[in-house]
C-alpha positions as CSV (number, residue, x, y, z in Angstrom):
1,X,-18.0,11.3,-13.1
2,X,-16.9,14.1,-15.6
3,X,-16.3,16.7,-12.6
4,X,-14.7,14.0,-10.7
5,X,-12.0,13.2,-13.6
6,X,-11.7,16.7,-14.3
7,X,-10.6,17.4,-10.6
8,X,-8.3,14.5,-10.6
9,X,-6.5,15.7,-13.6
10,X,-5.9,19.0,-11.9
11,X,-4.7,17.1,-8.8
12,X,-1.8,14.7,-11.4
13,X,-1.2,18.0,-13.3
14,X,-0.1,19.8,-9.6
15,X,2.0,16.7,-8.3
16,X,4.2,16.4,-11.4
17,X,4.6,20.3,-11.7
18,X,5.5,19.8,-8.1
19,X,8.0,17.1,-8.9
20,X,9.3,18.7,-12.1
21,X,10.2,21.9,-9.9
22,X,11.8,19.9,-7.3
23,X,13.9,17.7,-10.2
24,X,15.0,21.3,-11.2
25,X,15.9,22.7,-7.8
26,X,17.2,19.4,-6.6
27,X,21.8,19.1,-6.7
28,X,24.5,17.2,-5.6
29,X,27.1,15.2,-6.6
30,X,25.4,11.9,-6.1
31,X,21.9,12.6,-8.4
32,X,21.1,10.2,-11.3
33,X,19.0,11.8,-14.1
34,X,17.8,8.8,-16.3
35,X,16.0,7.8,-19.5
36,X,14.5,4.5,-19.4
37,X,12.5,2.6,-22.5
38,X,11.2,-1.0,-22.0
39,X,9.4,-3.4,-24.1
40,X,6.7,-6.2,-23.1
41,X,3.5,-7.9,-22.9
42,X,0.6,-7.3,-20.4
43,X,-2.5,-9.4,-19.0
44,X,-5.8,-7.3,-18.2
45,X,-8.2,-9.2,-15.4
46,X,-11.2,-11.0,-17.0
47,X,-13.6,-9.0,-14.6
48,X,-12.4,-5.3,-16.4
49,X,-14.3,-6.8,-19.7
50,X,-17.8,-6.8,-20.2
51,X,-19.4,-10.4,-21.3
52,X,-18.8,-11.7,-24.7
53,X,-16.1,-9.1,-25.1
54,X,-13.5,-10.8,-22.9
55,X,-9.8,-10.2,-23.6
56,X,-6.8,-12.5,-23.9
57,X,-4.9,-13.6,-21.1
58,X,-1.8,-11.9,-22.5
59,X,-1.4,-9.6,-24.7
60,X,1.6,-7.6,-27.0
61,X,2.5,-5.0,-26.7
62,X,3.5,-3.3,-23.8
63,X,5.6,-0.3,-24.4
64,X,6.9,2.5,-21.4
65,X,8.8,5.1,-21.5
66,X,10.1,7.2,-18.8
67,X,12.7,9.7,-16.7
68,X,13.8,8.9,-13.3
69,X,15.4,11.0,-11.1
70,X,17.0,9.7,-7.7
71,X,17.5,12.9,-5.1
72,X,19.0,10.4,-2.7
73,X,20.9,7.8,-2.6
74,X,18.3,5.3,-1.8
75,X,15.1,7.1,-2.9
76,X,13.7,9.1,-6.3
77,X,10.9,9.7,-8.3
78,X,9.9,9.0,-12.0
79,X,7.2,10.1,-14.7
80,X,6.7,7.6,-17.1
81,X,3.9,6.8,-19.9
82,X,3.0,3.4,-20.9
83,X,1.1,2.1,-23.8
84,X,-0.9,-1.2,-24.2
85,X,-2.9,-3.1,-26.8
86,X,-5.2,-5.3,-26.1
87,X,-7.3,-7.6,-28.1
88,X,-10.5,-10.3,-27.9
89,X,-10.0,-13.8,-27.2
90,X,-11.3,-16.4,-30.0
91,X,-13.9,-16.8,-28.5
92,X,-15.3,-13.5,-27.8
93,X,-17.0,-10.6,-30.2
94,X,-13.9,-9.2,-32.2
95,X,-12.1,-5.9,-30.8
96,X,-8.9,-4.0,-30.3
97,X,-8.1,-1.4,-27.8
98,X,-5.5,1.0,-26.6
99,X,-4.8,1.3,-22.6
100,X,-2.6,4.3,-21.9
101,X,-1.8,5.5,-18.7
102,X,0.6,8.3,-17.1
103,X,2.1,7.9,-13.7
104,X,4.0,9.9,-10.9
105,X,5.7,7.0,-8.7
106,X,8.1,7.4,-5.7
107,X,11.2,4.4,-6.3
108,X,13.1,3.3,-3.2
109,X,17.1,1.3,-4.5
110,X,16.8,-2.0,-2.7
111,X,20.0,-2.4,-3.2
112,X,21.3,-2.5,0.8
113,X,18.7,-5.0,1.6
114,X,20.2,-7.9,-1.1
115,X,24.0,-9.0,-1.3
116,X,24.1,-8.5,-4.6
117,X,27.1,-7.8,-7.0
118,X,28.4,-4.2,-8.1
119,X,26.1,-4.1,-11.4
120,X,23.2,-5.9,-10.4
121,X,20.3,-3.5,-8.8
122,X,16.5,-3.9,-7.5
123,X,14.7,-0.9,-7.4
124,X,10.9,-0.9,-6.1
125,X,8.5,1.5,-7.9
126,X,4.8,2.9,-7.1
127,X,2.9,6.1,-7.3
128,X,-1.1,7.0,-8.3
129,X,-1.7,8.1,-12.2
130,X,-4.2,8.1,-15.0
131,X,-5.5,5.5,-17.5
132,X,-7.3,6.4,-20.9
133,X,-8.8,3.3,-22.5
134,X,-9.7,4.1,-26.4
135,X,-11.4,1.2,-28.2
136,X,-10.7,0.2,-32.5
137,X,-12.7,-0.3,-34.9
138,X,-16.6,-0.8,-34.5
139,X,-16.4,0.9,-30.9
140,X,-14.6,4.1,-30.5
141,X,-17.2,5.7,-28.6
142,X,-16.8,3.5,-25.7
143,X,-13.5,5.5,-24.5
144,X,-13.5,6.0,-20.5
145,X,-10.6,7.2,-18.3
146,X,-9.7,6.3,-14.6
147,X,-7.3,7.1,-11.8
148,X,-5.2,4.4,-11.4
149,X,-2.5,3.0,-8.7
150,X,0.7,1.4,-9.8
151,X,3.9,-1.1,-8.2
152,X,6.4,-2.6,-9.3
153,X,9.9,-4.3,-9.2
154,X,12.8,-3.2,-11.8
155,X,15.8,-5.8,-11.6
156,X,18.7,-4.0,-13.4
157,X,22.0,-5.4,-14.9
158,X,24.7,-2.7,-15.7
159,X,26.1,-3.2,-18.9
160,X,28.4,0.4,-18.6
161,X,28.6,3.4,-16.6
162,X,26.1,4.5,-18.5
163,X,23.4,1.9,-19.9
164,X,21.9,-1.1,-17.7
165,X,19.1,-3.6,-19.0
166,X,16.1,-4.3,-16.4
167,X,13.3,-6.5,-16.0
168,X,9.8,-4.5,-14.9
169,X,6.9,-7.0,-13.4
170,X,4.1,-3.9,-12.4
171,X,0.6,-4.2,-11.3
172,X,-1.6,-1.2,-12.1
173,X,-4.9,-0.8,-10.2
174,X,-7.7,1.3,-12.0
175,X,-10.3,2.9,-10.0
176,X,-13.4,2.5,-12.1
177,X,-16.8,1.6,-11.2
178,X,-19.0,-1.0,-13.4
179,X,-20.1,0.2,-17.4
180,X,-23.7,1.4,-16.5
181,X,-24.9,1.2,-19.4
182,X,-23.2,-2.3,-20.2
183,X,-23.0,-1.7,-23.4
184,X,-20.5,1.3,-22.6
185,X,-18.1,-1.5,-21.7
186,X,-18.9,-2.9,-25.3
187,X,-14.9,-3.7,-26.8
188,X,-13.5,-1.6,-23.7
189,X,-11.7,-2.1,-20.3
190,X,-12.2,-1.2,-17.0
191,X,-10.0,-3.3,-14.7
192,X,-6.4,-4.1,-13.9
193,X,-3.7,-4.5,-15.6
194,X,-0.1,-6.5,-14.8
195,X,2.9,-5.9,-17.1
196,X,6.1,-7.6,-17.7
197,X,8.6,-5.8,-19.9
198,X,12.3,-5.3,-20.7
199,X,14.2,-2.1,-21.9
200,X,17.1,-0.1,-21.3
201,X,17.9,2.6,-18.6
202,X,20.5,5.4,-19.6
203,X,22.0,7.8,-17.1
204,X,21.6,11.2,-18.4
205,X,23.9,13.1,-16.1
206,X,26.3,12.7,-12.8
207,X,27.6,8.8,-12.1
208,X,25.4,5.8,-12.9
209,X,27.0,3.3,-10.3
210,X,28.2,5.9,-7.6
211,X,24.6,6.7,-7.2
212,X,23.1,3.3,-7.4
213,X,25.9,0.4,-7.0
214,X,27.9,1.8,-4.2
């Protein structure tokens, strides 16, 4: 499994070289360079969770952070890291965790496919990445890492040429077998995750709504 994670690390670390080469090489008139930051709360599936150290259903917080670059007018790509805390349900032996993850996704602007007014956008999002799930407290030895597949739909509101508030609903897919031992999965996650969050999205250079809007 070590080898395995080791080899898909090398893999990410090639893509988003690739990626950041092709940001740097990439021109014209139309790009969109953006920051985006976003805020929410997440919900892990019951069958990531060992028994008696079951999560809850939803959890705070959810935190991403990312840059986007759009090379056309309709599609881009983005890098983004999100973090995640999760915690036990009442019922269920007591534990905190952290679920981090770093993804390379590919965004397509829906906008052509909706009528839709001049500051309202819907862009779709997915791409593969990595997940690192450190437990608190009593269990920090039960850390395990994954590959992991994310989607998602952003709905933005422009607020200026420059700043727009979205909504992000996400699933991420972690590629993970069973804790063998069990007890590996003691206060830690293996499964899928779904977030919902809200944030901010600031064009960094060339025209927000040229690019996105028109």
């Amino acid at each position: 499994m070590t080898s395995n994670l080791k080899t898909y690390k090398k893999a990410f670390c090639a893509i988003a070289l690739i990626f950041i080469c092709f940001v740097s090489s990439s021109q014209g008139n139309t790009s969109t360079f953006k920051a985006q930051f976003a805020l929410g709360l997440n919900s892990p599936t019951e069958d990531g969770f060992v028994t008696g150290f079951e999560g809850k259903t939803i959890n705070f917080p959810s935190v991403n952070v990312g840059v986007q670059y759009m090379f056309r007018q309709a599609l881009g790509a983005k890098l983004d890291y999100g973090f995640n805390r999760m915690s036990n349900k009442s019922e269920a032996s007591e534990f905190k965790l952290n679920y981090t993850r770093v993804n390379l996704q590919l965004v397509y602007n829906a906008n052509r496919m909706f009528n839709l007014s001049q500051r309202t956008g819907v862009f779709v999002h997915a791409g593969p990445g990595y997940s690192n799930v450190s437990p608190l407290g009593n269990f920090t030895q039960n850390k395990t890492s994954f590959m992991n597949a994310m989607a998602g739909i952003e709905f933005h509101h422009g607020i200026s040429d420059k700043l727009s508030i979205y909504a992000d609903l996400a699933y991420v897919h972690g590629f993970l077998k069973d804790f063998s031992p069990v007890t590996d999965g003691y206060g830690s996650f293996n499964g899928n995750l779904v977030t919902l969050t809200i944030g901010a999205s600031i064009s960094l250079s060339g025209c927000y709504y040229c690019d996105q809007y028109d």
